[in-house]
VMD Tcl script that builds the backbone (N, CA, C; Angstrom):
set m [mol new atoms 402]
animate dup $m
set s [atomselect $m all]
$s set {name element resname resid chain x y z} {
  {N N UNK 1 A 94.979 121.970 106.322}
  {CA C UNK 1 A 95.342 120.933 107.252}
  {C C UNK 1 A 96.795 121.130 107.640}
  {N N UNK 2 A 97.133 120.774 109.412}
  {CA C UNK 2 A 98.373 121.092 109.463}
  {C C UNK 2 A 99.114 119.936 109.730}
  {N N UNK 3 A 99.856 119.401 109.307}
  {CA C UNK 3 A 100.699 118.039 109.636}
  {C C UNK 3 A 101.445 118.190 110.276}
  {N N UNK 4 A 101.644 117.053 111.421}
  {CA C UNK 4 A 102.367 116.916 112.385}
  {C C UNK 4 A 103.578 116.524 111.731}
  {N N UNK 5 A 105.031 116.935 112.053}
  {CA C UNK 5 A 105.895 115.850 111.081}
  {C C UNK 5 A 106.395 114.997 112.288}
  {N N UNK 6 A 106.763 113.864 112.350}
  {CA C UNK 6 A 107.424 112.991 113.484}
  {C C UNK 6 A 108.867 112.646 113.086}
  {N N UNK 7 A 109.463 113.106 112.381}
  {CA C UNK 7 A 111.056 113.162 111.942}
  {C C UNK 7 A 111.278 111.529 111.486}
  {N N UNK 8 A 112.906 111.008 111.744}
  {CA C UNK 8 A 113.274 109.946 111.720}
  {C C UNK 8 A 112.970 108.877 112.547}
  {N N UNK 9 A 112.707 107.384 112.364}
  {CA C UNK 9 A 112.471 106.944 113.709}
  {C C UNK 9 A 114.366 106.427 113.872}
  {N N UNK 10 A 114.089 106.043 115.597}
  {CA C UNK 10 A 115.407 105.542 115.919}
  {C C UNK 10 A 115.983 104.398 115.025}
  {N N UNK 11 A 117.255 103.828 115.004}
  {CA C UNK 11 A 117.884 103.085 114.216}
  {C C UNK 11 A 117.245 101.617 114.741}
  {N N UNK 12 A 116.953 101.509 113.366}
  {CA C UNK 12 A 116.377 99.649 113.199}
  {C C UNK 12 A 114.612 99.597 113.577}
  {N N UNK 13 A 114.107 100.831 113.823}
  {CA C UNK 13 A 112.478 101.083 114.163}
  {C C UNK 13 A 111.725 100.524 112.957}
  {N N UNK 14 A 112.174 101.611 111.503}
  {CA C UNK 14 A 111.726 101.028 110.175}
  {C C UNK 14 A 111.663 99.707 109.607}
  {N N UNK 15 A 113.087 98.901 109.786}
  {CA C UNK 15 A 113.304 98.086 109.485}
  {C C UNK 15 A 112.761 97.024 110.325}
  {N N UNK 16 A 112.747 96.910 111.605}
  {CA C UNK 16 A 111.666 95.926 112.108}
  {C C UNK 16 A 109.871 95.762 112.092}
  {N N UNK 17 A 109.269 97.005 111.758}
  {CA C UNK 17 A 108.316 97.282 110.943}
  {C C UNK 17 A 108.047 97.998 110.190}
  {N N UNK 18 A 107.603 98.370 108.782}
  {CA C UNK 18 A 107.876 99.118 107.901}
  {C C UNK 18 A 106.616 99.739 108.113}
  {N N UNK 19 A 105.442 100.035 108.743}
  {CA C UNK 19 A 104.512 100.640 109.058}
  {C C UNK 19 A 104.711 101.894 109.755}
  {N N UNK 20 A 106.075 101.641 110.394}
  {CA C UNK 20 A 105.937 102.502 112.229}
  {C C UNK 20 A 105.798 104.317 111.823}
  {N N UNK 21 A 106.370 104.079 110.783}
  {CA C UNK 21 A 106.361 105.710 110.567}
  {C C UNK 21 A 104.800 106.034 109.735}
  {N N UNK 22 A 104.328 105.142 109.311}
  {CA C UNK 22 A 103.178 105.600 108.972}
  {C C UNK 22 A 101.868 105.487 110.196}
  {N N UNK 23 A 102.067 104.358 110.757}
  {CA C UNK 23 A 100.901 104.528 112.320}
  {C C UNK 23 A 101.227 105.571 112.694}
  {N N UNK 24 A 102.655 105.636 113.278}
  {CA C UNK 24 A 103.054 107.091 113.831}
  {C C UNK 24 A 101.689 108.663 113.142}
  {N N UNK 25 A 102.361 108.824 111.790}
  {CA C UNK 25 A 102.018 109.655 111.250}
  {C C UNK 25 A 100.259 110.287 111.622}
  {N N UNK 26 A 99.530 108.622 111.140}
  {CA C UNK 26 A 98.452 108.475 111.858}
  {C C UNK 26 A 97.718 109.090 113.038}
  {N N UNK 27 A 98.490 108.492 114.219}
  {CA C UNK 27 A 98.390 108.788 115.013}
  {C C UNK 27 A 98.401 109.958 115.381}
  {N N UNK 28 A 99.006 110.661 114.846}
  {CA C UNK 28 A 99.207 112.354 114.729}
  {C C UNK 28 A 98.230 113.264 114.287}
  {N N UNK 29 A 97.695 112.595 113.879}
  {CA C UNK 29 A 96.561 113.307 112.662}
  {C C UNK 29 A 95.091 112.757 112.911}
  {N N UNK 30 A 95.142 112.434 114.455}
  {CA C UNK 30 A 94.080 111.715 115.257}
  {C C UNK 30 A 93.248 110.714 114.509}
  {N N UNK 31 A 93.800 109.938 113.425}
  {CA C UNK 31 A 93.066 108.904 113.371}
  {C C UNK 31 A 93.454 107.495 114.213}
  {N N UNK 32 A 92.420 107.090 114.987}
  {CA C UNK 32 A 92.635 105.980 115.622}
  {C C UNK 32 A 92.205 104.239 115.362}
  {N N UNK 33 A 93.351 103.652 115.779}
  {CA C UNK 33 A 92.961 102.127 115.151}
  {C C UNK 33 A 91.632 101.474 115.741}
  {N N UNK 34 A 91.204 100.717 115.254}
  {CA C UNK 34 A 90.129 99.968 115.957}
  {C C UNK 34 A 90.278 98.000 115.058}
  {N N UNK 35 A 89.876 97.266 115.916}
  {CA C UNK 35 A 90.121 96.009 116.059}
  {C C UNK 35 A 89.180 95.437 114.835}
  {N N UNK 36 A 89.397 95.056 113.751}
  {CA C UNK 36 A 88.847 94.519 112.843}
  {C C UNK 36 A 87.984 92.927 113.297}
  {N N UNK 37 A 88.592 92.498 113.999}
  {CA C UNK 37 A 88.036 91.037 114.355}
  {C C UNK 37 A 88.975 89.955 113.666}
  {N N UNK 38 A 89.801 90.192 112.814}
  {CA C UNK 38 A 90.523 89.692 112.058}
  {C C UNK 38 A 92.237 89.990 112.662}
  {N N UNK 39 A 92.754 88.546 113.686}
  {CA C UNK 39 A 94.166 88.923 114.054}
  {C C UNK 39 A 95.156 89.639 112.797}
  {N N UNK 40 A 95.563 90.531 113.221}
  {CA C UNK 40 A 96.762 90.830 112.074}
  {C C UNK 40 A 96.356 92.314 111.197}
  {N N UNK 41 A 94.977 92.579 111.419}
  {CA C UNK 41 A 94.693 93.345 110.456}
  {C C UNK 41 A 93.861 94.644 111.630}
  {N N UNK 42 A 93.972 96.038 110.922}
  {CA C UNK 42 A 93.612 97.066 112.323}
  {C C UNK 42 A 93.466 98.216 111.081}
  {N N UNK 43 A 92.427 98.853 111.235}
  {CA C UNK 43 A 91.493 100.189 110.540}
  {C C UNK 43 A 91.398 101.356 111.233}
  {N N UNK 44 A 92.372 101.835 110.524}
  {CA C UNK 44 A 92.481 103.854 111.444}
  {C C UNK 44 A 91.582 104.607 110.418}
  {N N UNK 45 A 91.161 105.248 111.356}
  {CA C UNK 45 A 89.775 106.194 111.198}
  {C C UNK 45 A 89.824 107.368 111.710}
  {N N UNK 46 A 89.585 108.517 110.539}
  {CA C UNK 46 A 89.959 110.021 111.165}
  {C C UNK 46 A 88.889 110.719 112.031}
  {N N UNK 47 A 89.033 111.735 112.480}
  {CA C UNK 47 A 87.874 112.375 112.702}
  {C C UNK 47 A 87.317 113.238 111.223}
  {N N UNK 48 A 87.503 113.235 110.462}
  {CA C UNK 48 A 87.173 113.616 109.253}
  {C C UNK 48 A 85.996 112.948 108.276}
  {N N UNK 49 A 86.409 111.928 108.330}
  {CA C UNK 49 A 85.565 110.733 107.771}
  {C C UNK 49 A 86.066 110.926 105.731}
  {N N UNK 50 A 87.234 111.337 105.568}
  {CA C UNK 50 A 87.788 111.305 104.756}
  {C C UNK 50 A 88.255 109.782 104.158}
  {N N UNK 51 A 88.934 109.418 104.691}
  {CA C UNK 51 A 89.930 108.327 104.269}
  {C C UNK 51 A 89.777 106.894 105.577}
  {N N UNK 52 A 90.360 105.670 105.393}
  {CA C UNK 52 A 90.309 104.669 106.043}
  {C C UNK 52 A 91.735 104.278 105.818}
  {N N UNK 53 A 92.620 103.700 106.785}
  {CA C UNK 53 A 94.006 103.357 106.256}
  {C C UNK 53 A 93.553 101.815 107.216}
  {N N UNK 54 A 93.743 100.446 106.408}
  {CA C UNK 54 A 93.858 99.335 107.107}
  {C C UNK 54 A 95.303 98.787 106.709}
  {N N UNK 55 A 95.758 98.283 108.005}
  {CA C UNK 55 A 96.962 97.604 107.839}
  {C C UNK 55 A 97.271 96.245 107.996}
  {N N UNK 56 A 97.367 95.268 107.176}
  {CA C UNK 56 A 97.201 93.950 107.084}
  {C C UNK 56 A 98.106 93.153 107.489}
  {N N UNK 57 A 98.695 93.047 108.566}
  {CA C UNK 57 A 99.868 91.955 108.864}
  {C C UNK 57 A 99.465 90.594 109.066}
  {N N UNK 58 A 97.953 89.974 108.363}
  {CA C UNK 58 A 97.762 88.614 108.228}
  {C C UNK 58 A 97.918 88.453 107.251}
  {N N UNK 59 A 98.103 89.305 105.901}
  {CA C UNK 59 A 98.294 88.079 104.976}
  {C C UNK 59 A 99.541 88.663 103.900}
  {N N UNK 60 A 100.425 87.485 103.697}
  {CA C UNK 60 A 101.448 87.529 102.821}
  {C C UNK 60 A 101.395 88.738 101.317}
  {N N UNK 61 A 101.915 89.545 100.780}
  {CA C UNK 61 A 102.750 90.279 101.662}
  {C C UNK 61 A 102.027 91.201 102.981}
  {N N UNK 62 A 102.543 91.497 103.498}
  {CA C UNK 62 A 101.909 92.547 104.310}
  {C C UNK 62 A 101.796 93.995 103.612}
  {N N UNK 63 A 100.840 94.383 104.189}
  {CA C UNK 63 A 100.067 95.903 103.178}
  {C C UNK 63 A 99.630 96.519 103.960}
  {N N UNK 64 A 99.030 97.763 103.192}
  {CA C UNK 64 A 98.127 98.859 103.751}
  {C C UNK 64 A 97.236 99.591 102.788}
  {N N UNK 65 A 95.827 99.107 103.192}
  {CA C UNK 65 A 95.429 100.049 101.855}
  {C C UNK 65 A 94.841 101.048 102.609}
  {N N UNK 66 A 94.870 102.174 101.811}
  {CA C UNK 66 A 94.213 104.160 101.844}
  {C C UNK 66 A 93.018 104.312 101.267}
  {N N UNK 67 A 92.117 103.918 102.034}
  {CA C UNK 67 A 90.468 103.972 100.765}
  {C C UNK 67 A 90.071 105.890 101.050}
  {N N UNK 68 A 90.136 106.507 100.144}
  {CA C UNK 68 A 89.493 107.576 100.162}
  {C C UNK 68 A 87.583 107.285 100.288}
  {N N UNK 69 A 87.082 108.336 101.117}
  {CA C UNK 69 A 85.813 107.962 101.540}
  {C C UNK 69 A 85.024 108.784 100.711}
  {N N UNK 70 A 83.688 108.302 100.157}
  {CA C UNK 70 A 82.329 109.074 99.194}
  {C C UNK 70 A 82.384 110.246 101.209}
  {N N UNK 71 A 81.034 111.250 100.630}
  {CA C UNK 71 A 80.669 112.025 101.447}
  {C C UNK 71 A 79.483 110.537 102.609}
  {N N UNK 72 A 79.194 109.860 102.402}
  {CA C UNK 72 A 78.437 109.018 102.969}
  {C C UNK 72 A 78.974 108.152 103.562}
  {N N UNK 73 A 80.943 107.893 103.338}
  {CA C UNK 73 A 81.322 107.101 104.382}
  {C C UNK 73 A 81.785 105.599 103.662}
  {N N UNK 74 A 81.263 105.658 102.462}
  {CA C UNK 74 A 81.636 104.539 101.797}
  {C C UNK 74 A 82.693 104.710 100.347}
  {N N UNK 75 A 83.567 103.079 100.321}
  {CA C UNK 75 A 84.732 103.604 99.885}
  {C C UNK 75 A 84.884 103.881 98.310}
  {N N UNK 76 A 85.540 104.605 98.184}
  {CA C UNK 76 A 84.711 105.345 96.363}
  {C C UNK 76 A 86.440 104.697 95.585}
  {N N UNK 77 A 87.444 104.567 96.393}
  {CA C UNK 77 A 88.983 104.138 95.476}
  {C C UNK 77 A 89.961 104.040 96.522}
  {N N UNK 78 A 90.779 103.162 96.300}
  {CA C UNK 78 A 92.024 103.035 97.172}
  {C C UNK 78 A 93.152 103.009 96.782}
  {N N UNK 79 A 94.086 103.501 97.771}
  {CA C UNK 79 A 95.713 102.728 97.369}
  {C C UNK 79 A 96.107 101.976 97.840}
  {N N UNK 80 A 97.161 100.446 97.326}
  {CA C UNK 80 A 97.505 99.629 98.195}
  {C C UNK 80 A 98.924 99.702 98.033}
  {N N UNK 81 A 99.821 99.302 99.123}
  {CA C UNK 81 A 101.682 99.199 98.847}
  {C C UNK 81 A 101.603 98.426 99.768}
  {N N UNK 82 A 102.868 97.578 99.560}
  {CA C UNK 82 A 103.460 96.797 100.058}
  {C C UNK 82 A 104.191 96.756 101.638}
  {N N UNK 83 A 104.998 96.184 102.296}
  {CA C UNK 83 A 105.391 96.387 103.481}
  {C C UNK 83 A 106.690 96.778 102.805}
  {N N UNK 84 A 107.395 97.137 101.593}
  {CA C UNK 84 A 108.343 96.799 100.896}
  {C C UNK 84 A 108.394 98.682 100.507}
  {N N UNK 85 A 107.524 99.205 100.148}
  {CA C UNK 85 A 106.976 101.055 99.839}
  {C C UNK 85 A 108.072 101.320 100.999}
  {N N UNK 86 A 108.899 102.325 100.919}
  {CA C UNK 86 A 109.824 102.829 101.896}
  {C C UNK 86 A 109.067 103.867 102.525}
  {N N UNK 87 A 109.113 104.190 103.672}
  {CA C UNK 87 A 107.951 104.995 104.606}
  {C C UNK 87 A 107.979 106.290 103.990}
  {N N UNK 88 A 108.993 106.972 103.440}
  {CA C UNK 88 A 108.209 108.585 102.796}
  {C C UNK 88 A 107.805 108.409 101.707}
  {N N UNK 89 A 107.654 107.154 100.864}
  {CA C UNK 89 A 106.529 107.066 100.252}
  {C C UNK 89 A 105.270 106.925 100.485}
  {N N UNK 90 A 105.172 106.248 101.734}
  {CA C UNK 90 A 104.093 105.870 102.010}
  {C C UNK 90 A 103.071 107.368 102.867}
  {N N UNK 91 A 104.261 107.638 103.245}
  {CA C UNK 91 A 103.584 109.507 103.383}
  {C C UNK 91 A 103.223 109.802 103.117}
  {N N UNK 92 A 103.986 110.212 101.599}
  {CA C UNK 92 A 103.293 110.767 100.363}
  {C C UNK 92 A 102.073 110.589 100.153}
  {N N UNK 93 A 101.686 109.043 100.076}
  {CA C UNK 93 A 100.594 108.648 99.814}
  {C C UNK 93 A 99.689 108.737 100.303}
  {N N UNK 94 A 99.963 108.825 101.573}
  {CA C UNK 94 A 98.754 109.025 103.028}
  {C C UNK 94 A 97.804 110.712 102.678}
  {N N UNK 95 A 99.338 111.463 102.399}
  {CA C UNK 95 A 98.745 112.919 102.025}
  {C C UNK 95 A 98.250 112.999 100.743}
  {N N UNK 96 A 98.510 112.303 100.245}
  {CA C UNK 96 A 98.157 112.312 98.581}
  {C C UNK 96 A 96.333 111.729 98.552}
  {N N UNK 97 A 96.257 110.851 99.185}
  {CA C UNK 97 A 94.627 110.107 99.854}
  {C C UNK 97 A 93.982 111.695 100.635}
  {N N UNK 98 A 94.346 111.714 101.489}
  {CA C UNK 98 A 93.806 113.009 102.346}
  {C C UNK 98 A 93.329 114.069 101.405}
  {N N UNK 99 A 94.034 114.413 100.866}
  {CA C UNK 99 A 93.475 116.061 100.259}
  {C C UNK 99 A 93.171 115.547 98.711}
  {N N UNK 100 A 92.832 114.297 97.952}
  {CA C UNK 100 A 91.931 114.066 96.859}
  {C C UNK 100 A 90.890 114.486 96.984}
  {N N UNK 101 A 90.632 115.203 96.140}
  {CA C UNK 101 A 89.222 115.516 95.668}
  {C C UNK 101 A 88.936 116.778 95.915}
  {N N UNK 102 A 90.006 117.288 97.075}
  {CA C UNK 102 A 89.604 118.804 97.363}
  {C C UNK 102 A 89.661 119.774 96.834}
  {N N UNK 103 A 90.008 119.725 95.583}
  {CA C UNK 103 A 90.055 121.129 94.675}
  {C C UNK 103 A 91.373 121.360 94.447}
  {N N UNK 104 A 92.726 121.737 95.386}
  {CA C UNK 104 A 93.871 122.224 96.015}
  {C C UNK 104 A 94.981 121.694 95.782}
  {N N UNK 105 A 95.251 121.095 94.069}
  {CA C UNK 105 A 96.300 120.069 94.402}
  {C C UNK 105 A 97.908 121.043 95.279}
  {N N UNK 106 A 97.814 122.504 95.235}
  {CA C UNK 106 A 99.076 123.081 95.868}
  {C C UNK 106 A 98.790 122.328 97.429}
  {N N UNK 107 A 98.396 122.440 97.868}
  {CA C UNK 107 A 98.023 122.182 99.316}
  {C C UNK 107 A 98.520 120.467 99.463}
  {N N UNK 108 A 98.516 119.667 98.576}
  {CA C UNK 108 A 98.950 118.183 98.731}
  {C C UNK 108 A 100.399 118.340 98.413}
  {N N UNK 109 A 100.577 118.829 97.913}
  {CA C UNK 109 A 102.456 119.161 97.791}
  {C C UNK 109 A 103.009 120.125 99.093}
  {N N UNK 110 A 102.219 121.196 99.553}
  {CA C UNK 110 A 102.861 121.684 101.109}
  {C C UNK 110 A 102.593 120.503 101.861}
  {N N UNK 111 A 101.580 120.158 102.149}
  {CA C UNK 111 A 101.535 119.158 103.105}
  {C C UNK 111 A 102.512 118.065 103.004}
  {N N UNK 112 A 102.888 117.578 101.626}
  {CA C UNK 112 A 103.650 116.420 101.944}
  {C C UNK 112 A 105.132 117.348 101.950}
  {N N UNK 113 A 105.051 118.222 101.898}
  {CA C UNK 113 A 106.467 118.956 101.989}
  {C C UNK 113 A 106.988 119.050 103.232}
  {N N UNK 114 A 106.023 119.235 104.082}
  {CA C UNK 114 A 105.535 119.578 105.632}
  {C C UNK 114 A 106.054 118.251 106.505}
  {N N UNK 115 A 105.595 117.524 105.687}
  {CA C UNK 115 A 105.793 116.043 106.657}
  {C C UNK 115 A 106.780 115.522 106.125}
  {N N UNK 116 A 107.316 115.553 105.032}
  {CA C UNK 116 A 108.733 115.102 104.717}
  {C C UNK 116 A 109.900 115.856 105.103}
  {N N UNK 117 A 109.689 117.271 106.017}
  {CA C UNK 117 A 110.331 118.089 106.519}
  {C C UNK 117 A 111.664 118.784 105.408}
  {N N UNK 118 A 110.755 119.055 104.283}
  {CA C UNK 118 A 111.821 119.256 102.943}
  {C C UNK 118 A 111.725 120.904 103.211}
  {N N UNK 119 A 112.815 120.904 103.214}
  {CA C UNK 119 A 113.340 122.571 103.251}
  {C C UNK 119 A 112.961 123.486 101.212}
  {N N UNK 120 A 111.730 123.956 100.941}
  {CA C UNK 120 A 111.652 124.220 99.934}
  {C C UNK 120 A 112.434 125.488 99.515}
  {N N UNK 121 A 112.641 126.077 100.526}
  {CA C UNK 121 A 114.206 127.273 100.006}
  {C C UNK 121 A 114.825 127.112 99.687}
  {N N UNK 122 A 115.684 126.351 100.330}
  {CA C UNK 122 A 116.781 125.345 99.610}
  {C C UNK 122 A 117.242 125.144 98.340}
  {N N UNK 123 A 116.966 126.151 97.363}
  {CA C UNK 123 A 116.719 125.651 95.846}
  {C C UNK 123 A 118.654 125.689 95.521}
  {N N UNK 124 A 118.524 124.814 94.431}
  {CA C UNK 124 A 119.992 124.000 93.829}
  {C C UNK 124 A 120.559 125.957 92.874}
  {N N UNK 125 A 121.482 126.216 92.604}
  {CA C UNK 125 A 121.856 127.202 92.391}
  {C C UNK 125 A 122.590 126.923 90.748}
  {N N UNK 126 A 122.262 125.266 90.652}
  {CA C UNK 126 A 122.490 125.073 89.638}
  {C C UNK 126 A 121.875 125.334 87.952}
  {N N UNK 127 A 122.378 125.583 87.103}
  {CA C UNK 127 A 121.382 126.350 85.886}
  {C C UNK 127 A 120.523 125.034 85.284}
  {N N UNK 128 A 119.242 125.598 85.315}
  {CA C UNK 128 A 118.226 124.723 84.224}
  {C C UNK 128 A 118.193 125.012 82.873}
  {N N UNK 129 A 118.506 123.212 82.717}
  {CA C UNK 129 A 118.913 123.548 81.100}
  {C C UNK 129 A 117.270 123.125 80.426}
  {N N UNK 130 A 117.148 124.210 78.948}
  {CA C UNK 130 A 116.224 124.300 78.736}
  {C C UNK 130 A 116.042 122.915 77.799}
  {N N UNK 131 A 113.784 122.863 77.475}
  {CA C UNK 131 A 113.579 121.530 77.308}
  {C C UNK 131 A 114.222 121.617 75.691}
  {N N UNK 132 A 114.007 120.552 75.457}
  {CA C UNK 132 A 114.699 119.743 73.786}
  {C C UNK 132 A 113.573 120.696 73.115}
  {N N UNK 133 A 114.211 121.311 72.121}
  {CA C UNK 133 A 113.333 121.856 70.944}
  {C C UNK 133 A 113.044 123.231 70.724}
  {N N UNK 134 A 113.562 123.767 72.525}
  {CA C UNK 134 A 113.278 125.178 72.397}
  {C C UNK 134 A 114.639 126.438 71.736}
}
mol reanalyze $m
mol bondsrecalc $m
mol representation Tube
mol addrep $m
């Protein structure tokens, strides 16, 4: 899977909704919202039929849960966070939902590497000190 990354949003975007970078993300990754019937609350749906992300702005706190999907479409476990989860966590999590179950945990660490736009070359030049005992 290739992730779109959508960078930073503009100043005060996050902070007036703490979602935006995750719809964003969404949106990227062609899952689209659809109208629950319930004001406040909206269910993105991939073309995959992997995962369900609903986002709840009716009820105190505001949330989002990540139901990973059985092969039949129905929901087998979820994650829920808060409106309070700072958005590259909530990344994390989005990618962390996505590629469960697939065999590949390397592939859930590029991907969220991918979308957190983390430079993995980059390595610290500093010495690792070895663990207690050795």
């Amino acid at each position: 899977m290739t992730c779109a990354s959508t960078g930073d949003p503009p100043d005060g975007v996050a902070a007036a909704d703490p979602f935006t970078l995750l719809q964003r993300e969404l949106a990227d990754l062609d899952y689209t919202p659809a109208d629950t019937g319930v004001p406040g609350i909206v269910t993105y749906t991939g073309p995959d039929g992997r995962m369900t992300a609903t986002v709840n702005r009716a009820d105190r706190p505001h949330h989002v849960t990540l139901a990973g999907l059985d092969l039949d479409g129905t929901p087998a476990w979820d994650v829920t966070f808060s409106a309070a989860t700072p958005p590259h966590i909530q990344r994390i999590l989005l990618y962390t939902v996505l590629h469960a179950g697939l065999g590949d945990e390397a592939a859930v660490l590029h991907t969220v590497v991918d979308a957190l736009d983390v430079d993995v070359d980059a390595e610290s030049t500093s010495a690792v000190a070895a663990p207690v005992g050795c």
